[in-house]
Residue, then its C-alpha position, 0 to 999 in steps of 0.5 A: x238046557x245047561x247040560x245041551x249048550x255044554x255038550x254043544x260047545x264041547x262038540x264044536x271043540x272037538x270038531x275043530x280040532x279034529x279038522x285041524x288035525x286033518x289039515x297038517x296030515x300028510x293026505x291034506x297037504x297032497x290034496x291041496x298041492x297044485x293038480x300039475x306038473x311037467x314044463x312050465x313056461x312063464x312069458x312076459x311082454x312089457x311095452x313103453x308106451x303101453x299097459x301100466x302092467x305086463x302082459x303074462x302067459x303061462x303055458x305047459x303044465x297049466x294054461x292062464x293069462x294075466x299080468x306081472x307086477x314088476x316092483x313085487x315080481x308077481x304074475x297075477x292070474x285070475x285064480x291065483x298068484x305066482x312069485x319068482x326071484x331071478x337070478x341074473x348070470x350074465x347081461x349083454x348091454x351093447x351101446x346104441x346104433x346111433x344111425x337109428x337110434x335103436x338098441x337091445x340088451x340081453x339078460x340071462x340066468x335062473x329063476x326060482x317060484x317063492x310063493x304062490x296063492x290059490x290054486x297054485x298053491x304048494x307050486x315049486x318050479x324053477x328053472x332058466x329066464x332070458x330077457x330081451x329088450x329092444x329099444x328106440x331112442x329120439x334121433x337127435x341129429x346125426x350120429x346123435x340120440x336122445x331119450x328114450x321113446x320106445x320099448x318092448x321087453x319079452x322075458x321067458x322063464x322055462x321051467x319044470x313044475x313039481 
């Protein structure tokens, strides 16, 4: 009895490492890259007021929907998650038009995918974002604005996923 528990013990020993063995091997890691690739195409829409969190849309290489979660640069799908570093190359912040009280700022530059989780997995993309926000302000009179009442942002980050 003795004799089967470490013969049992041994065996489960030599299984796991035999598995993690297999997990570092060059034909595990292809396996387990993300079963994609081509243009990649991030689109989020954030609106004031509106969602706590952005809308998300990807589409090209993979097709999902899902949200962004701004403070962490993280697009949540439902089988996993994405998480991008800009880059900002150049902002375009013109003052307001105070006859509507309405006003856009542009942004442009490069992003780059840092980490991603589940089925997106081993996912490297990169690429070039723009960023467009169009706002309204309260009219306070004549030539005159107040706060901000309104604002709907659309960022587009194009890619090509490998």
């Amino acid at each position: 009895m003795r004799a089967t528990l470490l013969t049992a013990a041994a065996l489960s020993l030599l299984t796991t490492g035999l598995l993690a063995g297999a997990a570092s091997s060059p034909a595990y890691a292809a396996a387990r890259q993300p079963g994609f690739a081509g243009r990649l195409e991030f689109r989020i829409v954030s609106r004031l007021p509106g969602p706590r969190h952005a809308a998300v849309t990807a589409s090209g290489a993979f097709t999902a929907s899902g949200y962004f979660i701004r403070k962490q640069a993280t697009l949540v799908f439902p089988h996993g998650r994405i998480t991008v570093a800009r880059h900002i190359q150049s902002t375009s912040e013109p003052p307001p038009n105070l006859r509507t009280c309405t006003f856009t700022i542009r942004q442009s530059g490069t992003f780059a995918v840092t980490r991603a989780t589940g089925r997106y997995r081993g996912l490297r993309d990169s690429g070039t974002f723009s960023t467009t926000l169009r706002g309204k302000l309260r009219k306070l009179g004549p030539d005159r604005c107040g706060k901000l009442v309104a604002r709907r942002t659309v960022t587009i980050e194009a890619g090509h996923a490998r």
